[in-house]
KEKE-3310 file (N, C-alpha, C; in steps of 0.2 Angstrom, whole numbers, plus 5000, padded with zeros to 4 digits):
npx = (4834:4825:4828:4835:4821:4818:4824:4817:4807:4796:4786:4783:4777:4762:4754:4761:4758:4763:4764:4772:4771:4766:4775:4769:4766:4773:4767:4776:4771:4776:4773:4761:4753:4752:4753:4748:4742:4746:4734:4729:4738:4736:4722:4727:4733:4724:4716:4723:4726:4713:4710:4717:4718:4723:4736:4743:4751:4750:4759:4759:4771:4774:4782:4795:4796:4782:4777:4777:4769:4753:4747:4743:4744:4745:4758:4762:4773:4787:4802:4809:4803:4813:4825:4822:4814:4827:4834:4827:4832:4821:4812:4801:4782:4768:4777:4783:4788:4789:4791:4805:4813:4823:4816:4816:4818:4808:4814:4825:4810:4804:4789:4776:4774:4788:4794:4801:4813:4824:4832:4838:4847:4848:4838:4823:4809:4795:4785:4766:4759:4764:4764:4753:4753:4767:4766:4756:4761:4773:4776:4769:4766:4778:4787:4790:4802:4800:4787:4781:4772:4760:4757:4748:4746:4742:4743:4735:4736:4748:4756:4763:4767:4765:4775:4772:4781:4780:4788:4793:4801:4802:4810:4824:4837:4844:4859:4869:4860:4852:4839:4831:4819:4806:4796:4780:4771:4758:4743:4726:4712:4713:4709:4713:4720:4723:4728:4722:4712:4700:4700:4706:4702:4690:4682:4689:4687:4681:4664:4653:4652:4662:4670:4683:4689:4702:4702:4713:4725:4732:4744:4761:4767:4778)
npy = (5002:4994:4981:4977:4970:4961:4949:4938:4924:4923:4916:4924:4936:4947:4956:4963:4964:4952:4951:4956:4971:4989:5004:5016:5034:5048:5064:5077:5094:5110:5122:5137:5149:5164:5159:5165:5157:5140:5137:5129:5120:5113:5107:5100:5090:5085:5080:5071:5061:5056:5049:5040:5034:5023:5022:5035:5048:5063:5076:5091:5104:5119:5131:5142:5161:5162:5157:5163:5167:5174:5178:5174:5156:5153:5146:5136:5130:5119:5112:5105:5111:5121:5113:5102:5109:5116:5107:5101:5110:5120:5134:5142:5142:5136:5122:5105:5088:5072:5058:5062:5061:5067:5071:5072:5087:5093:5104:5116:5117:5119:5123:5115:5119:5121:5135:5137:5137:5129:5114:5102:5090:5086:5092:5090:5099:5102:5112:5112:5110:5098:5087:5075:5071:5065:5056:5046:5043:5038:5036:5025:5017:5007:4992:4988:4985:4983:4979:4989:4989:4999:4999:5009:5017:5027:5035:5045:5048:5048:5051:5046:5040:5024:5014:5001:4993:4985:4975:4969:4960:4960:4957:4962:4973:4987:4991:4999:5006:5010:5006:5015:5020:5032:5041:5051:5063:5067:5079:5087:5093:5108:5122:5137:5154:5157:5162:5167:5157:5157:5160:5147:5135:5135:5126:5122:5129:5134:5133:5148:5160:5163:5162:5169:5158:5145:5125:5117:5103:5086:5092:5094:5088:5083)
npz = (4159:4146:4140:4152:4157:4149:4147:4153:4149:4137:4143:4155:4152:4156:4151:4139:4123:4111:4098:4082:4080:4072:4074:4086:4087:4094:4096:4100:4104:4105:4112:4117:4130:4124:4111:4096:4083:4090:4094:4081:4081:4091:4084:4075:4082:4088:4081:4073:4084:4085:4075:4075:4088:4097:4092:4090:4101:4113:4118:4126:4126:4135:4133:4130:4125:4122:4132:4143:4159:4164:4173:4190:4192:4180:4173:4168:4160:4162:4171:4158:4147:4140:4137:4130:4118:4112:4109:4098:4089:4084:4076:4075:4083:4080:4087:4081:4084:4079:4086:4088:4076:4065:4049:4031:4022:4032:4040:4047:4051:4038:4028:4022:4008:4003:4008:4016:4028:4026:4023:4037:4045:4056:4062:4072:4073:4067:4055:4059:4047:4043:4051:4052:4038:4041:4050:4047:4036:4038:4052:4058:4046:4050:4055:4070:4081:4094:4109:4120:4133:4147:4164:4176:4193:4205:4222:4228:4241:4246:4236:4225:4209:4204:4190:4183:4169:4153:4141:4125:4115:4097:4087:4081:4088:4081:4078:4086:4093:4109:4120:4129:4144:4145:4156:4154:4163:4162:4158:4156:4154:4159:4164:4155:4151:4131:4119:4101:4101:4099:4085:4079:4085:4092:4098:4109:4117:4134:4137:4145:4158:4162:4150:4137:4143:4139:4137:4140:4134:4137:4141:4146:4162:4171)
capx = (4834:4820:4833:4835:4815:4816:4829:4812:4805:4789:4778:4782:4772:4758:4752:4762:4758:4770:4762:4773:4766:4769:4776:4765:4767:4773:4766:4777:4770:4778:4766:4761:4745:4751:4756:4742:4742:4745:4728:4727:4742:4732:4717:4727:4736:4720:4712:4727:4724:4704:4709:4721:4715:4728:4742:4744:4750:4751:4762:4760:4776:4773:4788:4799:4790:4774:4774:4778:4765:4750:4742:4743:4740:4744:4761:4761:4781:4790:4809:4812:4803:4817:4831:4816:4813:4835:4836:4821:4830:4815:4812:4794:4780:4769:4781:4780:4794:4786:4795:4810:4817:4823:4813:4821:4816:4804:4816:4822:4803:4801:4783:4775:4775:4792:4797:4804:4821:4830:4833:4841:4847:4847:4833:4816:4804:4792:4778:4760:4757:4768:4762:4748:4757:4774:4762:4751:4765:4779:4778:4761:4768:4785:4787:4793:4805:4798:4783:4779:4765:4761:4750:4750:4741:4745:4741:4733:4736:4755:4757:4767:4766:4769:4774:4773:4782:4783:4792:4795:4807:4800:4814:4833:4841:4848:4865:4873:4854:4849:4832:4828:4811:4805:4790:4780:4764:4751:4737:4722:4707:4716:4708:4718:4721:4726:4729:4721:4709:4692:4700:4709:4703:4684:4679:4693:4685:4677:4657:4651:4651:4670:4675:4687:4694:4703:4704:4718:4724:4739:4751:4768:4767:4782)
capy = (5000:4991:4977:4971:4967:4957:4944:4933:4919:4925:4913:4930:4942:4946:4962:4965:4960:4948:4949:4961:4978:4996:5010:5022:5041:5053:5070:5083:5099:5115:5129:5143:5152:5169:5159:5165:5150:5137:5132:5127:5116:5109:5105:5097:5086:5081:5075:5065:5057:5055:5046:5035:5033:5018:5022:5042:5050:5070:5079:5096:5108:5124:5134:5150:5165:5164:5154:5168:5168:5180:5180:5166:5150:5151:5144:5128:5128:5113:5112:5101:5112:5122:5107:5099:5115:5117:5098:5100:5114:5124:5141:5145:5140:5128:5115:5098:5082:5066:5052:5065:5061:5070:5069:5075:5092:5096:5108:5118:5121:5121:5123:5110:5123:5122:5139:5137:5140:5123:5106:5100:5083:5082:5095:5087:5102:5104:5115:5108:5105:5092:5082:5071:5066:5059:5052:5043:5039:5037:5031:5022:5010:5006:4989:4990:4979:4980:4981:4992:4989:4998:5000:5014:5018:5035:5035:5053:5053:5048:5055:5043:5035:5019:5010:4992:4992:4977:4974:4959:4960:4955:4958:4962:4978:4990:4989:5005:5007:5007:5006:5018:5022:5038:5041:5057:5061:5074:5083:5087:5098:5112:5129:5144:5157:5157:5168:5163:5151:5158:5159:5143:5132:5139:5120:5123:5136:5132:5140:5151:5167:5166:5163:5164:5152:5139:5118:5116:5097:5084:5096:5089:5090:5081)
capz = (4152:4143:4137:4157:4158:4142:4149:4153:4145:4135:4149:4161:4151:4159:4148:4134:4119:4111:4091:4080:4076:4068:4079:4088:4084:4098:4094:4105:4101:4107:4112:4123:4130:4120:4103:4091:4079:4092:4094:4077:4079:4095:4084:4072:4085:4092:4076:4071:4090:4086:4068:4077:4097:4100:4091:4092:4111:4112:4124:4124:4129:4135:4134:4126:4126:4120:4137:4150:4164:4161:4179:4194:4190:4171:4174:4161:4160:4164:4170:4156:4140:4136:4136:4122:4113:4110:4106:4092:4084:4081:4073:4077:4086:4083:4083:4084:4085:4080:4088:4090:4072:4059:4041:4023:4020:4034:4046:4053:4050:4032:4027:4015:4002:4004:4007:4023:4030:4023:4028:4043:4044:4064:4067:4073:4073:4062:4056:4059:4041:4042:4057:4050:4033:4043:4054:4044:4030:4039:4056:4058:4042:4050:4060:4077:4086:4103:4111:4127:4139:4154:4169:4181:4199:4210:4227:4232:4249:4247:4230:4224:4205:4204:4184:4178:4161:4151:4136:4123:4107:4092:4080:4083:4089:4076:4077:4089:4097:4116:4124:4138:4145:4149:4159:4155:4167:4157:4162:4154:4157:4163:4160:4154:4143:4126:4111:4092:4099:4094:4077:4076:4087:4097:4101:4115:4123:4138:4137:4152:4159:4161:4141:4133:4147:4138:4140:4140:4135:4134:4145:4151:4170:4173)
cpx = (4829:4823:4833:4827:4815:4822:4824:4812:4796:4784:4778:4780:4765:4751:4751:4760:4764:4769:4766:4770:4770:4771:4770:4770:4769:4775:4769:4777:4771:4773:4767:4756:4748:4753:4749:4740:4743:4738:4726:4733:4739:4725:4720:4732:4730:4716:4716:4725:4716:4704:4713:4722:4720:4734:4745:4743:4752:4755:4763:4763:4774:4780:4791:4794:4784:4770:4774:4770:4759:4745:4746:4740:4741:4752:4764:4768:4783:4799:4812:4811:4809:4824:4826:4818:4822:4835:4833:4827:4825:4814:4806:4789:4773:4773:4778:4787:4787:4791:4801:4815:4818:4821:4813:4815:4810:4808:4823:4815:4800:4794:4782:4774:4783:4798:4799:4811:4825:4831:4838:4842:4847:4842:4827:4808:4802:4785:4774:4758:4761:4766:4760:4751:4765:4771:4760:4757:4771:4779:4772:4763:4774:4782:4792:4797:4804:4791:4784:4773:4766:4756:4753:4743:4746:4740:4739:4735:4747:4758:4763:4764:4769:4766:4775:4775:4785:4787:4793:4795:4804:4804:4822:4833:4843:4853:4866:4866:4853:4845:4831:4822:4811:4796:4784:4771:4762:4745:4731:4716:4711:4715:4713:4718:4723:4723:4726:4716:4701:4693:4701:4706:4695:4682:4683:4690:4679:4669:4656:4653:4659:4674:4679:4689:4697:4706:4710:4720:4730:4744:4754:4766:4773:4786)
cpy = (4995:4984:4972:4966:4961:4950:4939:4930:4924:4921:4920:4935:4939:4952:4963:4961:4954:4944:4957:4967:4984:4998:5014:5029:5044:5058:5075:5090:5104:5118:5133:5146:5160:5169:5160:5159:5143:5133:5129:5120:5110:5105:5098:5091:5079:5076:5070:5059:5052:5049:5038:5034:5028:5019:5031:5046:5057:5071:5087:5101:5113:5127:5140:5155:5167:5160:5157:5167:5171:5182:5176:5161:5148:5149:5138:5126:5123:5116:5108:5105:5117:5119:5104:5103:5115:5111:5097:5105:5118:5132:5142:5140:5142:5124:5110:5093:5078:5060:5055:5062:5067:5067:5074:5082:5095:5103:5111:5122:5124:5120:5119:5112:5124:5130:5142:5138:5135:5117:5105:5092:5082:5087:5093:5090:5103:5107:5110:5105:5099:5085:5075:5068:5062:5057:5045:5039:5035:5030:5027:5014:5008:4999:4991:4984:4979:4983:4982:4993:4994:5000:5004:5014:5024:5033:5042:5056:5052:5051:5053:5038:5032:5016:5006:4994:4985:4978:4968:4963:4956:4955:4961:4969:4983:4992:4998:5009:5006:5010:5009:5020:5028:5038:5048:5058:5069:5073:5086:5091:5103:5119:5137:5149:5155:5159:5164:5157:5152:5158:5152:5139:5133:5132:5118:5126:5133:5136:5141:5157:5168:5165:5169:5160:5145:5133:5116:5108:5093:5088:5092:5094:5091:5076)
cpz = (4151:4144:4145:4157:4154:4142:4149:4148:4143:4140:4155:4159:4155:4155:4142:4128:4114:4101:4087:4078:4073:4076:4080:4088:4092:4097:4103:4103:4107:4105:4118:4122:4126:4111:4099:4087:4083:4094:4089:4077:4084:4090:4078:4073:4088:4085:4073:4077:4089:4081:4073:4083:4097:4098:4093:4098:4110:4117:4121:4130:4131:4138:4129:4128:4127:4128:4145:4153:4163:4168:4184:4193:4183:4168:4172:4162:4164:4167:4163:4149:4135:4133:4128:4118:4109:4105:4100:4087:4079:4081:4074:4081:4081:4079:4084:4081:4084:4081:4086:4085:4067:4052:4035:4024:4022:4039:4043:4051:4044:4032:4022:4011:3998:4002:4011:4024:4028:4028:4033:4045:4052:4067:4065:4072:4066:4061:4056:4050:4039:4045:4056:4043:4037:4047:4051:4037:4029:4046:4057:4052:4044:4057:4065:4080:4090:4103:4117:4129:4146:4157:4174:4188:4201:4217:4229:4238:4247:4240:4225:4218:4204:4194:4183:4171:4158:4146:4132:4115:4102:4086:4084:4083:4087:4082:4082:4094:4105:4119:4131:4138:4149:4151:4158:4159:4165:4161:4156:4157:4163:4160:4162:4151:4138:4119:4106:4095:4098:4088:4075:4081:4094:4098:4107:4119:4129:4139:4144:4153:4157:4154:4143:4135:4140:4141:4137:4141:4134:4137:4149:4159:4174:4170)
residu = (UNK:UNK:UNK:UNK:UNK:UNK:UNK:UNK:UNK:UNK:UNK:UNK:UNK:UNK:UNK:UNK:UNK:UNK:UNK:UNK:UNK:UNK:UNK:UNK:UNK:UNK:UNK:UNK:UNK:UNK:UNK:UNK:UNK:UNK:UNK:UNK:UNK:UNK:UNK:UNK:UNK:UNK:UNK:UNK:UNK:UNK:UNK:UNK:UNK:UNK:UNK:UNK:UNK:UNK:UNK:UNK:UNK:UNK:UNK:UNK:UNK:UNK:UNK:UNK:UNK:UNK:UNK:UNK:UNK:UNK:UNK:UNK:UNK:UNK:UNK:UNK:UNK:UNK:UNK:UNK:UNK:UNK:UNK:UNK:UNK:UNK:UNK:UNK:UNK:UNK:UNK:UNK:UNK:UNK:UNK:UNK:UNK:UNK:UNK:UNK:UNK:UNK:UNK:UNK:UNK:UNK:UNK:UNK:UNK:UNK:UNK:UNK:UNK:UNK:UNK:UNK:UNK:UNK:UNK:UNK:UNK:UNK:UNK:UNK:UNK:UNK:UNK:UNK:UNK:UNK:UNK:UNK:UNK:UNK:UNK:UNK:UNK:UNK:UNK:UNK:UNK:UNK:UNK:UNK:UNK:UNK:UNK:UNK:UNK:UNK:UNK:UNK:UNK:UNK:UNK:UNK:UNK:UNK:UNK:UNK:UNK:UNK:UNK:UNK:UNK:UNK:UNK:UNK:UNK:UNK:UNK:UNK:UNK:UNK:UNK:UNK:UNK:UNK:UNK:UNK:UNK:UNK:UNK:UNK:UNK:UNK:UNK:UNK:UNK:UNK:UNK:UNK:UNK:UNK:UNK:UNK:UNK:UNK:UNK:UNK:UNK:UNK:UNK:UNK:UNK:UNK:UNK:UNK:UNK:UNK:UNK:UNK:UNK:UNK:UNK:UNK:UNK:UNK:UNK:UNK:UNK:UNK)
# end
């Protein structure tokens, strides 16, 4: 729990900042190398990240069908992304959770045309056109009552990541709320296949003899 670190006296930070701020965004976008349209939801994760490099962190799911295998090696799946995917309540693919709330009239996976399948007050998935306006409108302008810092090292040969997390409360607790940290360790530059991404998405593609290869980026590892 967050809550025990933050018993100190503000002289024991050493990291974290300790000046109010917004929330940061965590875009979890649900994909897989045979979803056709997924690369477009990747492109439009990464340009939300490029506009907003400190506040905006991707994680991207591979899981349900479109994430079956397609050789050796192209095995993206987690233990964890069909427990995600269920808890999103989501109806197609690409999804996406920003900071795993529900927001009025986007889900299960209404489209911003709004001719989607109906609102859901406790489902988080939402199509890609959505992403970037409750990014940008929602949480990006919201103050935050904690600040989270941290510092990471991995040891190669022992294979052992160690995390520093700090923490420091700059506002009160909402009322029935409690603070746990999760840790999630992504991976990047990872070439693979995947469906739709010369249409949606060709500055993915890795150039060289072996095209279509795609970079594969922001995948949950663990």
């Amino acid at each position: 729990f967050l809550l025990l670190i933050c018993h100190t006296s503000a002289h024991s930070q050493t990291f974290v900042s300790t000046v109010p701020e917004n929330k940061n965004v965590i875009l979890e976008e649900f994909t897989g190398i045979s979803c056709t349209f997924c690369p477009d939801g990747h492109k439009i994760g990464q340009q939300l990240h490029d506009n907003y490099p400190n506040d905006v962190f991707l994680i991207n799911i591979h899981t349900g069908s479109y994430a079956t295998p397609q050789g050796p090696g192209t095995d993206f799946r987690t233990s964890f992304g069909a427990a995600l995917w269920s808890q999103s309540n989501g109806s197609g693919y690409p999804a996406g959770t920003i900071n795993r709330r529900p927001f009025p009239n986007t889900g299960p996976q209404s489209n911003p045309s709004g001719t989607g399948q109906g609102d859901c007050s406790t489902c988080t998935a939402m199509s890609r056109g959505y992403w970037s306006g409750i990014a940008q409108n929602n949480i990006l302008t919201e103050s935050s009552y904690i600040n989270v810092a941290a510092q990471a090292t991995v040891d190669v040969t022992t294979r052992v990541l160690t995390v520093i997390v700090e923490a420091f409360y700059t506002g009160a607790v909402p009322q029935g709320v409690t603070n746990n940290i999760n840790v999630a360790l992504l991976q990047n530059n990872i070439p693979g296949p995947q469906t739709g991404a010369a249409n949606y998405n060709p500055s993915g593609i890795i150039p060289g003899p072996w095209s279509p290869t795609y970079n594969h980026q922001h995948m949950l590892r663990h």
